[in-house]
C-alpha positions in Angstrom: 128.6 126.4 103.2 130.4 125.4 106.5 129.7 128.3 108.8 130.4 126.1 112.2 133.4 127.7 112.8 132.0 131.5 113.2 129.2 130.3 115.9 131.3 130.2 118.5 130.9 132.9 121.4 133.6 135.1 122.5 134.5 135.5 125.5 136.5 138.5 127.4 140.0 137.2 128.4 141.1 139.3 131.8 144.6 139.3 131.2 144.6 141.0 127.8 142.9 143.6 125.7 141.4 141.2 123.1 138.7 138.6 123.0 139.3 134.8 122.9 136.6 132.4 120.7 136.0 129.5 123.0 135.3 125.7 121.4 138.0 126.4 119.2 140.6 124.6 120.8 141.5 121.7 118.9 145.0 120.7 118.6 146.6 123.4 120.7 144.7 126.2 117.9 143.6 129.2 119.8 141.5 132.2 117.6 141.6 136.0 118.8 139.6 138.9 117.8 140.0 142.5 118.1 138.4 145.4 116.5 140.3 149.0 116.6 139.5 152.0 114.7 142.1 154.4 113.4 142.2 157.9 113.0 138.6 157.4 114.2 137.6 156.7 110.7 139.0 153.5 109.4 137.2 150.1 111.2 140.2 147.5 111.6 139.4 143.6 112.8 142.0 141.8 113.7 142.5 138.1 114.3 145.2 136.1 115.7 145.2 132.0 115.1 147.9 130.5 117.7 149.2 127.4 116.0 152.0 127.3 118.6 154.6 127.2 116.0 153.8 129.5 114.2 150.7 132.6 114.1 148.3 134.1 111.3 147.7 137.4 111.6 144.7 139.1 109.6 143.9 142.6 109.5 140.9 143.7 107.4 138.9 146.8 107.0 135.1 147.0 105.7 135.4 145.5 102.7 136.8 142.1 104.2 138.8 141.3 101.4 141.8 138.9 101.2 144.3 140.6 98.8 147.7 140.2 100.2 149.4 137.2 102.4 152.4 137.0 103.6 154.7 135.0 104.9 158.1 135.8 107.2 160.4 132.9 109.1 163.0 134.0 111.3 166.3 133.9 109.4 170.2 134.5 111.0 170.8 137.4 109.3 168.9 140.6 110.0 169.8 142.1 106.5 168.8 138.9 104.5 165.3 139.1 102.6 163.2 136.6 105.0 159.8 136.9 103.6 157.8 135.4 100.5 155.1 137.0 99.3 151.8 134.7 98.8 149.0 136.8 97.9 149.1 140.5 96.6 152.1 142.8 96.5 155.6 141.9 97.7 155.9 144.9 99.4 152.9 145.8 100.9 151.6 146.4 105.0 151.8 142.6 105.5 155.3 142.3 104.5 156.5 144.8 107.0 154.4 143.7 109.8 155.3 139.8 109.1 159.6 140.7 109.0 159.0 142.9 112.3 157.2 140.1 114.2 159.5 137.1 113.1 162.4 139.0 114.0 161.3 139.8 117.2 159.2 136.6 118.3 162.0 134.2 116.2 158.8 132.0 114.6 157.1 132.2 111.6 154.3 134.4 110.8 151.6 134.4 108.2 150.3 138.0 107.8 147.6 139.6 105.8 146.9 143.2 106.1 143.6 143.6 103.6 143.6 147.4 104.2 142.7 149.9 101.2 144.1 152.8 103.0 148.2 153.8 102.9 150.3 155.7 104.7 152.8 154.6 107.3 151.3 156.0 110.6 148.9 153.1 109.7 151.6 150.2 109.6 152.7 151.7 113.0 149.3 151.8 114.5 149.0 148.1 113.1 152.3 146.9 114.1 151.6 148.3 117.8 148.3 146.5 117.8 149.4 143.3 116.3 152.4 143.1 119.4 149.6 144.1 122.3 147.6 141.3 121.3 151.2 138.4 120.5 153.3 139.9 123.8 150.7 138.1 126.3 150.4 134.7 124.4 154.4 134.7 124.7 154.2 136.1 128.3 152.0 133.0 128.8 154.4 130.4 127.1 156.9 131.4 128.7 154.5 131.0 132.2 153.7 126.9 131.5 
């Protein structure tokens, strides 16, 4: 098993409220972890993989599961359906999160929200923590 990847130290990044892996930096790829907890209950990690031209987003809870994926691209229309589902449920926590961030950010987003819990207080609280930690890597684009 290749565990190379997960050996990598963290590092605190001044400018925003998440945590930046160092050595992963090949081809313009940077990794960023975050942990929240919700309702002071519910442990959520998330990471964010900057590709540049697009962004993954996972959320996961305890049990680390991957059980839903999907994927939205920025479409004209705001009413068109602009999302395909690749893993779990069509319409699930991922598939709102994905549409809401490609609409706003106009590039494509993978999402996976691998949460067993449901109500929609928790998409909100996910949503908001998914645009503190994407605002600043567009804030920083938009810098260089």
């Amino acid at each position: 098993m290749n565990t190379e990847c997960c050996q990598y130290p963290e590092k605190k990044n001044s400018s925003v409220a998440f945590s930046q892996e160092t050595g992963i930096k090949e081809n313009d790829i940077n990794v960023y972890r975050s942990h929240k907890i919700y309702m002071g209950y519910l442990d959520l990690y998330f990471c964010v993989i900057d590709f540049k031209e697009t962004i993954f987003i996972s959320v996961n809870d305890n049990n680390n599961e991957l059980n839903d994926l999907q994927a939205s691209y920025p479409i004209k229309y705001a009413d068109a359906d602009n999302i395909i589902c690749l893993v779990g449920e069509p319409h699930s926590y991922g598939n709102d999160v994905a549409n809401l961030l490609s609409m706003k950010f106009k590039i494509p987003f993978y999402v996976s929200v691998n949460v067993d819990e449901s109500d929609e207080n928790l998409t909100n609280f996910i949503f908001s923590n998914c645009l503190e930690m994407i605002k600043p890597l567009f804030e920083n684009r938009e810098k260089n």
